[in-house]
mmCIF file of the N, C-alpha and C atoms, coordinates in Angstrom:
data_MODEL
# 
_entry.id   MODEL 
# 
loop_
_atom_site.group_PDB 
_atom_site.id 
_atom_site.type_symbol 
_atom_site.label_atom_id 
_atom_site.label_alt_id 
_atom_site.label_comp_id 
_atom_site.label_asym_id 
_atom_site.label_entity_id 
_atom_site.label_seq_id 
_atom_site.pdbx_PDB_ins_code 
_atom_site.Cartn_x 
_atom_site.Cartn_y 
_atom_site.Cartn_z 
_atom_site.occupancy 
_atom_site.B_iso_or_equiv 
_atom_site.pdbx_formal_charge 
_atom_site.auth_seq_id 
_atom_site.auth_comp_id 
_atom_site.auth_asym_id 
_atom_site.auth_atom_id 
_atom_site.pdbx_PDB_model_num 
ATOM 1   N N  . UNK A 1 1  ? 5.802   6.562  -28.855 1.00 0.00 ? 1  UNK A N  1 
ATOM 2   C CA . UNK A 1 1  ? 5.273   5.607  -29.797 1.00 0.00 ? 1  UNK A CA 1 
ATOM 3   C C  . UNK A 1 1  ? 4.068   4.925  -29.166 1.00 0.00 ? 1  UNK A C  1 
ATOM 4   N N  . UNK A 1 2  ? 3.006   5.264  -29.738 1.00 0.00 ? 2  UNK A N  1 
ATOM 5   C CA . UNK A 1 2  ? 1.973   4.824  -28.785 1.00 0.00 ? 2  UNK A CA 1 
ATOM 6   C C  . UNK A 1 2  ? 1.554   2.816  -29.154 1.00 0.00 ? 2  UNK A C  1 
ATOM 7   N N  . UNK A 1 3  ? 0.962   2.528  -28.354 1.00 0.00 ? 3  UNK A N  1 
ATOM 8   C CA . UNK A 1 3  ? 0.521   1.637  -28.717 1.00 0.00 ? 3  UNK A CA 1 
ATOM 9   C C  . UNK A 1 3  ? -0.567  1.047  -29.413 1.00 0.00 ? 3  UNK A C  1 
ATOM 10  N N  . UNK A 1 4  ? -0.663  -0.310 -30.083 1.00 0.00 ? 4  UNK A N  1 
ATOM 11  C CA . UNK A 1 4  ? -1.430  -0.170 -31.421 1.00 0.00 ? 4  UNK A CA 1 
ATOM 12  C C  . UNK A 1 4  ? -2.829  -0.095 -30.930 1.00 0.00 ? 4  UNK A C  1 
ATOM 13  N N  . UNK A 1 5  ? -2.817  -0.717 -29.338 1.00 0.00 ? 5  UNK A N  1 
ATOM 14  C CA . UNK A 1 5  ? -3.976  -1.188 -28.738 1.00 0.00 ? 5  UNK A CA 1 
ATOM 15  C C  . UNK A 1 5  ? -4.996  0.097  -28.658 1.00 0.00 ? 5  UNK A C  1 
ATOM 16  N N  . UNK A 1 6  ? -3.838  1.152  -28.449 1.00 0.00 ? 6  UNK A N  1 
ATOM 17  C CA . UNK A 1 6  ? -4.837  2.416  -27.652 1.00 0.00 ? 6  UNK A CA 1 
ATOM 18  C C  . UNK A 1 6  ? -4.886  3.642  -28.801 1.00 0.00 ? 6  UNK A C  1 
ATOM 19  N N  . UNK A 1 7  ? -4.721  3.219  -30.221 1.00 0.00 ? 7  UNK A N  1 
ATOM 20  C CA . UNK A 1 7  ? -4.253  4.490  -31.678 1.00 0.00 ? 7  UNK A CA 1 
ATOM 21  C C  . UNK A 1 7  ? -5.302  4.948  -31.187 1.00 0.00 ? 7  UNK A C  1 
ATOM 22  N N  . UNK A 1 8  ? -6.904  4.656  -30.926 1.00 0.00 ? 8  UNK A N  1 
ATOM 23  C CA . UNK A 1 8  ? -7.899  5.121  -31.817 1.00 0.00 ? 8  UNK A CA 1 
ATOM 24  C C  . UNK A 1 8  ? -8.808  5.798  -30.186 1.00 0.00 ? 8  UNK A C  1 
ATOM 25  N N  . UNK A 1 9  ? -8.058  5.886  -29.320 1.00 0.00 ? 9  UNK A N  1 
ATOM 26  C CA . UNK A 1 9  ? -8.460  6.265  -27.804 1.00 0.00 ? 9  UNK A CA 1 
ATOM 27  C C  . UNK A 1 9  ? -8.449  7.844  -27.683 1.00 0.00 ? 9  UNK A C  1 
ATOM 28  N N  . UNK A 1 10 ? -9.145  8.625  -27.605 1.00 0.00 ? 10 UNK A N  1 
ATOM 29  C CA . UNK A 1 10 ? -8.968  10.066 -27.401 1.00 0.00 ? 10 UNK A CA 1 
ATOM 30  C C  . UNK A 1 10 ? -8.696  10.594 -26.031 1.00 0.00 ? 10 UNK A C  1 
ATOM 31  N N  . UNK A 1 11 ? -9.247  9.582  -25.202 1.00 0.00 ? 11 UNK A N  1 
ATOM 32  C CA . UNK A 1 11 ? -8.648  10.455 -23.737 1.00 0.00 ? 11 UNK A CA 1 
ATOM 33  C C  . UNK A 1 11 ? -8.612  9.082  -22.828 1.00 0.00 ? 11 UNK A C  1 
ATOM 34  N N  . UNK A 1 12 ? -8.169  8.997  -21.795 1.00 0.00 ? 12 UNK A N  1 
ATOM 35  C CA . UNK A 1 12 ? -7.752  7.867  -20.584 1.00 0.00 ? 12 UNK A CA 1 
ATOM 36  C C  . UNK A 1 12 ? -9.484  8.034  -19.752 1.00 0.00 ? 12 UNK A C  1 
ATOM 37  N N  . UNK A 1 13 ? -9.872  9.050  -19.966 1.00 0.00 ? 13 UNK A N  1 
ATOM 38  C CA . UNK A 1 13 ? -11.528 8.498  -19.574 1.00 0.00 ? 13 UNK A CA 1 
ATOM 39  C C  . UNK A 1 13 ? -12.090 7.396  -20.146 1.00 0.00 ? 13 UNK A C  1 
ATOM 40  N N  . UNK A 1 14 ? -12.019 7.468  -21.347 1.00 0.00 ? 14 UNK A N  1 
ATOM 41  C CA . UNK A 1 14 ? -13.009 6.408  -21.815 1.00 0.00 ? 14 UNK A CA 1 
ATOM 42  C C  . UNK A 1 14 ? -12.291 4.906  -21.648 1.00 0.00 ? 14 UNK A C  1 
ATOM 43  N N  . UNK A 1 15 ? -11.156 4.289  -21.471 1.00 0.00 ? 15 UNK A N  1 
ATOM 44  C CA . UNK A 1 15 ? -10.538 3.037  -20.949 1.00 0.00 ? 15 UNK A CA 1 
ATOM 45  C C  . UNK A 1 15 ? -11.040 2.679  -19.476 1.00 0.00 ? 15 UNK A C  1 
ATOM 46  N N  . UNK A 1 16 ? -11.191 2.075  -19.798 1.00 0.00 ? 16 UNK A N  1 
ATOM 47  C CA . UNK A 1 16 ? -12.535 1.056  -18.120 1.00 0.00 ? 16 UNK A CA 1 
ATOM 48  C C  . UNK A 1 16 ? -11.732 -0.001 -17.752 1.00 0.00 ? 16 UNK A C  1 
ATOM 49  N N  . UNK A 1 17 ? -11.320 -0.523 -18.696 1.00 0.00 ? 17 UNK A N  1 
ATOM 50  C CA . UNK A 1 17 ? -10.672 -1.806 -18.134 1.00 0.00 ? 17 UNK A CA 1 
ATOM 51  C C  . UNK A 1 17 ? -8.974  -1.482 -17.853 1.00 0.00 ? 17 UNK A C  1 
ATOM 52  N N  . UNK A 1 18 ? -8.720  -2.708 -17.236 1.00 0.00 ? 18 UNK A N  1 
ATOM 53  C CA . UNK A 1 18 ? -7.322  -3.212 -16.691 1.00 0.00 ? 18 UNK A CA 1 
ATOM 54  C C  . UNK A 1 18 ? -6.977  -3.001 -18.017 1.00 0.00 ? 18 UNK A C  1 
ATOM 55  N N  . UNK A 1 19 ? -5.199  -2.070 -17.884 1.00 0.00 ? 19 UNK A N  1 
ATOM 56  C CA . UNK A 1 19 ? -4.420  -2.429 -19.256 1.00 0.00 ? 19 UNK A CA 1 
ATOM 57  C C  . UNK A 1 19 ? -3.972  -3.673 -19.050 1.00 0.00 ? 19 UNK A C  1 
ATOM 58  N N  . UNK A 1 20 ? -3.640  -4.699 -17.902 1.00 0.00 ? 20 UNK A N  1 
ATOM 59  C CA . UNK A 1 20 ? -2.755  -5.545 -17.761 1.00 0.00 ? 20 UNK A CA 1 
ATOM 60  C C  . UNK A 1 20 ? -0.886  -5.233 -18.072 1.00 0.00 ? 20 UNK A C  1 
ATOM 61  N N  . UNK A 1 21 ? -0.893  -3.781 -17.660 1.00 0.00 ? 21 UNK A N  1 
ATOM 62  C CA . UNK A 1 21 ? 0.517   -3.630 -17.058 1.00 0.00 ? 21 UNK A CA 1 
ATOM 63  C C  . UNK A 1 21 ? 0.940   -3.670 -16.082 1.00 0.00 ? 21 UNK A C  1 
ATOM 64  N N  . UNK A 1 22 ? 2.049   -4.131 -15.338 1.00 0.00 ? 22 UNK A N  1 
ATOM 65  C CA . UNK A 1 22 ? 2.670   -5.008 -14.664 1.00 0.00 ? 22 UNK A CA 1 
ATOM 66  C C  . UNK A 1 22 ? 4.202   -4.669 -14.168 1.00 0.00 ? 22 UNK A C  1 
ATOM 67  N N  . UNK A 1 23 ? 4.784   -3.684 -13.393 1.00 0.00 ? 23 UNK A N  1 
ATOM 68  C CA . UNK A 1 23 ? 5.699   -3.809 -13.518 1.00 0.00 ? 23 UNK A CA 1 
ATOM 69  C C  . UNK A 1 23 ? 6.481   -4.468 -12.793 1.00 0.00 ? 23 UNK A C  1 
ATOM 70  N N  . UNK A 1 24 ? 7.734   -5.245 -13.587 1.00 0.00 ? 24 UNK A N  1 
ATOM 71  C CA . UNK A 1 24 ? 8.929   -5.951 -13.790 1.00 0.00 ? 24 UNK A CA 1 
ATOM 72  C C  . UNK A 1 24 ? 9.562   -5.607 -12.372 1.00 0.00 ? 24 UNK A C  1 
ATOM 73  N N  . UNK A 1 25 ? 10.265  -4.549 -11.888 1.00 0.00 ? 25 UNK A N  1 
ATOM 74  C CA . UNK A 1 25 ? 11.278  -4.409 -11.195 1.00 0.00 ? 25 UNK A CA 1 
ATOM 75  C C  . UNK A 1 25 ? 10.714  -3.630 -9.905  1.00 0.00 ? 25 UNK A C  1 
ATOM 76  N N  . UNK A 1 26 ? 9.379   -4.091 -9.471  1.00 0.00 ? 26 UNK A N  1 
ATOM 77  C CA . UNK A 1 26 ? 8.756   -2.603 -8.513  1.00 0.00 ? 26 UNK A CA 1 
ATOM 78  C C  . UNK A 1 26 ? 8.995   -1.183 -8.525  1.00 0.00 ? 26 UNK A C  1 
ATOM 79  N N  . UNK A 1 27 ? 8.666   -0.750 -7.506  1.00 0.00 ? 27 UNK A N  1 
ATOM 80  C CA . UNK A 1 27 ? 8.868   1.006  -7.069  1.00 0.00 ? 27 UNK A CA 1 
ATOM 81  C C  . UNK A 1 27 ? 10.600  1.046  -6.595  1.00 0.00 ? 27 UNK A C  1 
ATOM 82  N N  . UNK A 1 28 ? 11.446  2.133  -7.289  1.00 0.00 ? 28 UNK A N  1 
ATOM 83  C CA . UNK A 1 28 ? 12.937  2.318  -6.523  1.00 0.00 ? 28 UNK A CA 1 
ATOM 84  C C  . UNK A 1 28 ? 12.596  3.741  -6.241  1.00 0.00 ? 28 UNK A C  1 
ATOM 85  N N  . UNK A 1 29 ? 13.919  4.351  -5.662  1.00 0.00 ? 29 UNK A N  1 
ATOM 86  C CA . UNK A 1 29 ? 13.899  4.988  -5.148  1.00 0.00 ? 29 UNK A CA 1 
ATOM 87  C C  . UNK A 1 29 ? 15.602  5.368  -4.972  1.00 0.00 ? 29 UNK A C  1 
ATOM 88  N N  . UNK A 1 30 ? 16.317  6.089  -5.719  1.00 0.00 ? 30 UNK A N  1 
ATOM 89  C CA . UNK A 1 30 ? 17.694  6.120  -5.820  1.00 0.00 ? 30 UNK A CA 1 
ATOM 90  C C  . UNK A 1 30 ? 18.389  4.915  -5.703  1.00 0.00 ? 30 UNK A C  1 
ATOM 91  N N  . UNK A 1 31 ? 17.697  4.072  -6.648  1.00 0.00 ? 31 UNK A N  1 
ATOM 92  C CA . UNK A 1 31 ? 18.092  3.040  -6.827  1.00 0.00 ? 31 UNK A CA 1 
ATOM 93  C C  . UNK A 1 31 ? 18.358  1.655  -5.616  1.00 0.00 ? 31 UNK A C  1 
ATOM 94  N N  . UNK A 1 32 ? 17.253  2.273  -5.257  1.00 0.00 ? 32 UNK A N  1 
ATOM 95  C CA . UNK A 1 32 ? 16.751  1.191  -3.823  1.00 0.00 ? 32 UNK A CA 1 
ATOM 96  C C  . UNK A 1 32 ? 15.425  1.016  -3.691  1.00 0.00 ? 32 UNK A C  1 
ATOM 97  N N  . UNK A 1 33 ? 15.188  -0.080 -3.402  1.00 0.00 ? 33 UNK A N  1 
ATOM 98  C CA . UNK A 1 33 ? 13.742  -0.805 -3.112  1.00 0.00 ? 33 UNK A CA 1 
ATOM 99  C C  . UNK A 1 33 ? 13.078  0.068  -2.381  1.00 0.00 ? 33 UNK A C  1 
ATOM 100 N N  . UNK A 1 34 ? 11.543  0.484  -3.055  1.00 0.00 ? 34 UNK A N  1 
ATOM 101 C CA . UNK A 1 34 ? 10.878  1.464  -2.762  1.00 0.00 ? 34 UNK A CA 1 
ATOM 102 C C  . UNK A 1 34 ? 9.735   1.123  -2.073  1.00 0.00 ? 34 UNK A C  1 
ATOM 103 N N  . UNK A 1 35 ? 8.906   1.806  -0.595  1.00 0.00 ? 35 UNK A N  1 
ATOM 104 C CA . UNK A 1 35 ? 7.602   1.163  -0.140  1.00 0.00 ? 35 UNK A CA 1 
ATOM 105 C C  . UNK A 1 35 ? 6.597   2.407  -1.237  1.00 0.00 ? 35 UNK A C  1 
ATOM 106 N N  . UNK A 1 36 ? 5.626   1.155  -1.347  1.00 0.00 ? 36 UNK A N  1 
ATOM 107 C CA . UNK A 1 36 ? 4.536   2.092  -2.186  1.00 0.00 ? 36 UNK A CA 1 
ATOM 108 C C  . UNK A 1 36 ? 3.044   2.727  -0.857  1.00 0.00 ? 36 UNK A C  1 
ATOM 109 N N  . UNK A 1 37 ? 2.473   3.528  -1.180  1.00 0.00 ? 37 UNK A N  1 
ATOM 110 C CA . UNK A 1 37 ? 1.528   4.065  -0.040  1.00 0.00 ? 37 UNK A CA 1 
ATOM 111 C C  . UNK A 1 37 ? 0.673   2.845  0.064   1.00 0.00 ? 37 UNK A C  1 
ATOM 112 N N  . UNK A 1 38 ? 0.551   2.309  -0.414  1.00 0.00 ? 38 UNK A N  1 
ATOM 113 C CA . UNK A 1 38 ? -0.661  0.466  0.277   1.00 0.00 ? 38 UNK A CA 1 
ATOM 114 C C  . UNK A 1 38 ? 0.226   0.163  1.570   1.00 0.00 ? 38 UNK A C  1 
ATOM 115 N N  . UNK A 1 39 ? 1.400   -0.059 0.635   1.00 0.00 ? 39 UNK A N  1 
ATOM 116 C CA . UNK A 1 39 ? 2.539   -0.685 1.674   1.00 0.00 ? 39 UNK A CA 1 
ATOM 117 C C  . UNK A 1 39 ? 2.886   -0.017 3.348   1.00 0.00 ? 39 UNK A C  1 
ATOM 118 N N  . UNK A 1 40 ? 2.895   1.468  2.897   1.00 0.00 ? 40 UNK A N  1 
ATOM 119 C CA . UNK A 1 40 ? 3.157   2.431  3.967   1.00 0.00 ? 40 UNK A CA 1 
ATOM 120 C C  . UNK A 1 40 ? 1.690   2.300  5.209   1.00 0.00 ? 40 UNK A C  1 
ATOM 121 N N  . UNK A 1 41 ? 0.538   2.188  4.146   1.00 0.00 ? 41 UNK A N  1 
ATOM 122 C CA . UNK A 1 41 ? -0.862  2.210  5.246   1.00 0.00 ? 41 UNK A CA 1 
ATOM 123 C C  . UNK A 1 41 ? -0.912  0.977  5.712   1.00 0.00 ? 41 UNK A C  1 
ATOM 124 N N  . UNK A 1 42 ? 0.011   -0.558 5.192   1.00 0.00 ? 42 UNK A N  1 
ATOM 125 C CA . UNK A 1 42 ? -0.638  -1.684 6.414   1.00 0.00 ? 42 UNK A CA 1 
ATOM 126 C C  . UNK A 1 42 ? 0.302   -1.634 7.012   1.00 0.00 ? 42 UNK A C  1 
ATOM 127 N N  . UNK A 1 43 ? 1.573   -1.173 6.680   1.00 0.00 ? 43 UNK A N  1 
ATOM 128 C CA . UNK A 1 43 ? 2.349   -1.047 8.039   1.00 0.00 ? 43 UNK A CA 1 
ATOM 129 C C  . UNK A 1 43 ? 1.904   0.007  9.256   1.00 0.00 ? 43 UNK A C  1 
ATOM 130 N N  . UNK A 1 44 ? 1.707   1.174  8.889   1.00 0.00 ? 44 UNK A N  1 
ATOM 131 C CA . UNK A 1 44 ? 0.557   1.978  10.061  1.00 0.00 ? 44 UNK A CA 1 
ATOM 132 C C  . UNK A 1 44 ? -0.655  1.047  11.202  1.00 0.00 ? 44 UNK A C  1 
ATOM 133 N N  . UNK A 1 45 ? -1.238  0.396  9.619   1.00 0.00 ? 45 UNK A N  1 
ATOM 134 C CA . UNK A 1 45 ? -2.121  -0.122 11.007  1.00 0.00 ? 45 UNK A CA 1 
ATOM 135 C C  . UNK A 1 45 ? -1.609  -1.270 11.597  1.00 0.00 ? 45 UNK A C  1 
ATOM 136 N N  . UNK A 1 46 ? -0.361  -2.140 10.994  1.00 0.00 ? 46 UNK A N  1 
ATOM 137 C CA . UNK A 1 46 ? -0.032  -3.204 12.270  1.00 0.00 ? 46 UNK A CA 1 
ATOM 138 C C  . UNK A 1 46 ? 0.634   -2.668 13.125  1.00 0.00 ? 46 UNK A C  1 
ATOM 139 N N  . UNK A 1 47 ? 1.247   -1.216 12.805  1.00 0.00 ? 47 UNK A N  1 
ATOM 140 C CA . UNK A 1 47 ? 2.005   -0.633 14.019  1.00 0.00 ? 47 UNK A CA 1 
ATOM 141 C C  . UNK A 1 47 ? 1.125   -0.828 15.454  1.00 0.00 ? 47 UNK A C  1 
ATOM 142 N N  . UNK A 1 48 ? -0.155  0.285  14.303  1.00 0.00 ? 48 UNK A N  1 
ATOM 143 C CA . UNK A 1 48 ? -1.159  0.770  15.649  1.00 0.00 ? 48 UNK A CA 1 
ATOM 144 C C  . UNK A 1 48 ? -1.763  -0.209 16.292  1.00 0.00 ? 48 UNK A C  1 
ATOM 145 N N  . UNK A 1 49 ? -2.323  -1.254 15.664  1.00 0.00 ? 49 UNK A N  1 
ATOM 146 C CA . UNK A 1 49 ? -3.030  -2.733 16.262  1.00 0.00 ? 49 UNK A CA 1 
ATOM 147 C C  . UNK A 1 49 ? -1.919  -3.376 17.779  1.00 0.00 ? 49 UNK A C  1 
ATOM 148 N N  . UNK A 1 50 ? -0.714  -3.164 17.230  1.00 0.00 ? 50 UNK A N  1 
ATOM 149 C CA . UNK A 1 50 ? 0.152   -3.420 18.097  1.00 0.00 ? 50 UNK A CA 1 
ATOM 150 C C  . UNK A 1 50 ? 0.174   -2.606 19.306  1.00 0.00 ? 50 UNK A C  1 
ATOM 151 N N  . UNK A 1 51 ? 0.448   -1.240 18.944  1.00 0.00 ? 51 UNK A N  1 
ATOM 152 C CA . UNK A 1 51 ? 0.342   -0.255 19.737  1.00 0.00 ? 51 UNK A CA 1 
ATOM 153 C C  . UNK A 1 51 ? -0.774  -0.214 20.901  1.00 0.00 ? 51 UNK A C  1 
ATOM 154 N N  . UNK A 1 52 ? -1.946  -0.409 20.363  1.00 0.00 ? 52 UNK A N  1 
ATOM 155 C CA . UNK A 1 52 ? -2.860  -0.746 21.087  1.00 0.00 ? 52 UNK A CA 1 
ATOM 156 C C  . UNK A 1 52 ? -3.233  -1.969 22.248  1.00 0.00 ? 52 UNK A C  1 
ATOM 157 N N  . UNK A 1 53 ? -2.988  -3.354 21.426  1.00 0.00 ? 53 UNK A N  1 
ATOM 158 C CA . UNK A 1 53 ? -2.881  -4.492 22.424  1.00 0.00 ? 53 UNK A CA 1 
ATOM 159 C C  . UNK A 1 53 ? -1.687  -4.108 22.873  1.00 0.00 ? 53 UNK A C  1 
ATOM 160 N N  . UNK A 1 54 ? -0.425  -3.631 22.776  1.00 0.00 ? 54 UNK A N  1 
ATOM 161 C CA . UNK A 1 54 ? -0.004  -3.512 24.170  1.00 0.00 ? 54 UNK A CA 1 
ATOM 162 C C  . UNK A 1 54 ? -0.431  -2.738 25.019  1.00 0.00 ? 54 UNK A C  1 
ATOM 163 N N  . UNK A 1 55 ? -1.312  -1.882 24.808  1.00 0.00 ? 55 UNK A N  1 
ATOM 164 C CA . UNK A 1 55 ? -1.647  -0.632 25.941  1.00 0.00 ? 55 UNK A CA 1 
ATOM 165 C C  . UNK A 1 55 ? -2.865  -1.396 26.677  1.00 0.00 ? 55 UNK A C  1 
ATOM 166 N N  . UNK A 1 56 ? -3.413  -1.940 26.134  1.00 0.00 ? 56 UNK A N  1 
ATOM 167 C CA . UNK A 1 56 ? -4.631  -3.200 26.581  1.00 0.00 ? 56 UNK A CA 1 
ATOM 168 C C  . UNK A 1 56 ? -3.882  -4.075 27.523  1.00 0.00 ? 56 UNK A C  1 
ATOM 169 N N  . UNK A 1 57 ? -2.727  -4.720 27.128  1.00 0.00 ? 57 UNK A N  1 
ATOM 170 C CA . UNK A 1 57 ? -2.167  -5.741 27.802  1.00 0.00 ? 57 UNK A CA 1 
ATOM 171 C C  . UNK A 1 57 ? -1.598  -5.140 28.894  1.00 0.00 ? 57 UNK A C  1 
ATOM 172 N N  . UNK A 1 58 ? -0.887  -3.520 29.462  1.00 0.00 ? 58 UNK A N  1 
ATOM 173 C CA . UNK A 1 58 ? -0.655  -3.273 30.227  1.00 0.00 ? 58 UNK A CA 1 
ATOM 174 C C  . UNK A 1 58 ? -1.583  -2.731 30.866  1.00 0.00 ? 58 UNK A C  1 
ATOM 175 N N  . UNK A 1 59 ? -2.789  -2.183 30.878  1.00 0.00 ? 59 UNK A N  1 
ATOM 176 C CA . UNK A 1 59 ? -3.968  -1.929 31.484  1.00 0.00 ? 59 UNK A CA 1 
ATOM 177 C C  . UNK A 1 59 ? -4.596  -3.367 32.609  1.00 0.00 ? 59 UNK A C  1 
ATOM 178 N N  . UNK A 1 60 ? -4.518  -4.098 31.565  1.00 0.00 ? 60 UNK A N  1 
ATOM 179 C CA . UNK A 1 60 ? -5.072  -5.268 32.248  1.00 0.00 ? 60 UNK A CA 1 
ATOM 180 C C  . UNK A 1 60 ? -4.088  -5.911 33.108  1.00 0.00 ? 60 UNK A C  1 
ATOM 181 N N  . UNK A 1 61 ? -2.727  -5.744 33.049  1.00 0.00 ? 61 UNK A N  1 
ATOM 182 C CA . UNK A 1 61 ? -2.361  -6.219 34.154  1.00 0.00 ? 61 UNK A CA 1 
ATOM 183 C C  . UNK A 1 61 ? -1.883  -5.361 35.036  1.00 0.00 ? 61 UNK A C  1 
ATOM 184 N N  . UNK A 1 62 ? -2.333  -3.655 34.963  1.00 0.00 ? 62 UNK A N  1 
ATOM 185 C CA . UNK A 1 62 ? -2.176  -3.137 36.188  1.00 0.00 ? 62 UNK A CA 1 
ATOM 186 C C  . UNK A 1 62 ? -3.759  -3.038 36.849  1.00 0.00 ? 62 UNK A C  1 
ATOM 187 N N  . UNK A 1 63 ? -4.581  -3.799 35.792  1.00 0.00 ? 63 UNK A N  1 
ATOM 188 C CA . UNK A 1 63 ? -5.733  -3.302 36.790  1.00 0.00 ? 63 UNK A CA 1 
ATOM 189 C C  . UNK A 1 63 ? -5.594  -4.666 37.968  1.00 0.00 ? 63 UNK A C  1 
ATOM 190 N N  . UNK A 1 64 ? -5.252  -5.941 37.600  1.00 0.00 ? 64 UNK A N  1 
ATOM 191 C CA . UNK A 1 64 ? -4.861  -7.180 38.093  1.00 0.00 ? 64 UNK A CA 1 
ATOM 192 C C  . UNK A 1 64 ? -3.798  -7.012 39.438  1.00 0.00 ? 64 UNK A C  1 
ATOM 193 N N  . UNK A 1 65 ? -3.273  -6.221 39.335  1.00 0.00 ? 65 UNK A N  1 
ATOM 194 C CA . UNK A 1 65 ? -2.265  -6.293 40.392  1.00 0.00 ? 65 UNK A CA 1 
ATOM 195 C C  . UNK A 1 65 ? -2.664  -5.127 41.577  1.00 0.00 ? 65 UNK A C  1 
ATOM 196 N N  . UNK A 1 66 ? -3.984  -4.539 41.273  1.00 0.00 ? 66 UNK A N  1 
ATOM 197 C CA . UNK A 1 66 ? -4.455  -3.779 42.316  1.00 0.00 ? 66 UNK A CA 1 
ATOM 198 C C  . UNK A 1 66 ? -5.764  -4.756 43.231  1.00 0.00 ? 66 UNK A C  1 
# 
């Protein structure tokens, strides 16, 4: 049942703007709270940011103790 907004629309090219849909209950996933890929890539990079200052932080204090 389409909507009244979009009867007269022939293809999803020509819509430019925001529909302003929204969903209610997020991403699941067998019926469990789902990460979406945004979600998955800033956890990557605070992994790696982390990953990194610690490899910085142990560099610098083995260069310190020589």
């Amino acid at each position: 049942m389409p909507s009244e907004r979009f009867r007269n629309v022939n293809s999803s090219a020509v819509v430019t703007r925001d529909l302003g849909h929204k969903p209610t209950c997020g991403v699941k996933w067998k019926r469990k709270q789902a990460m979406t890929s945004s979600q998955l890539e800033e956890m990557r990079g605070r992994k790696q940011m982390e990953t990194r200052s610690k490899a910085a932080h142990l560099s610098q204090e083995s260069s310190n103790a020589i």
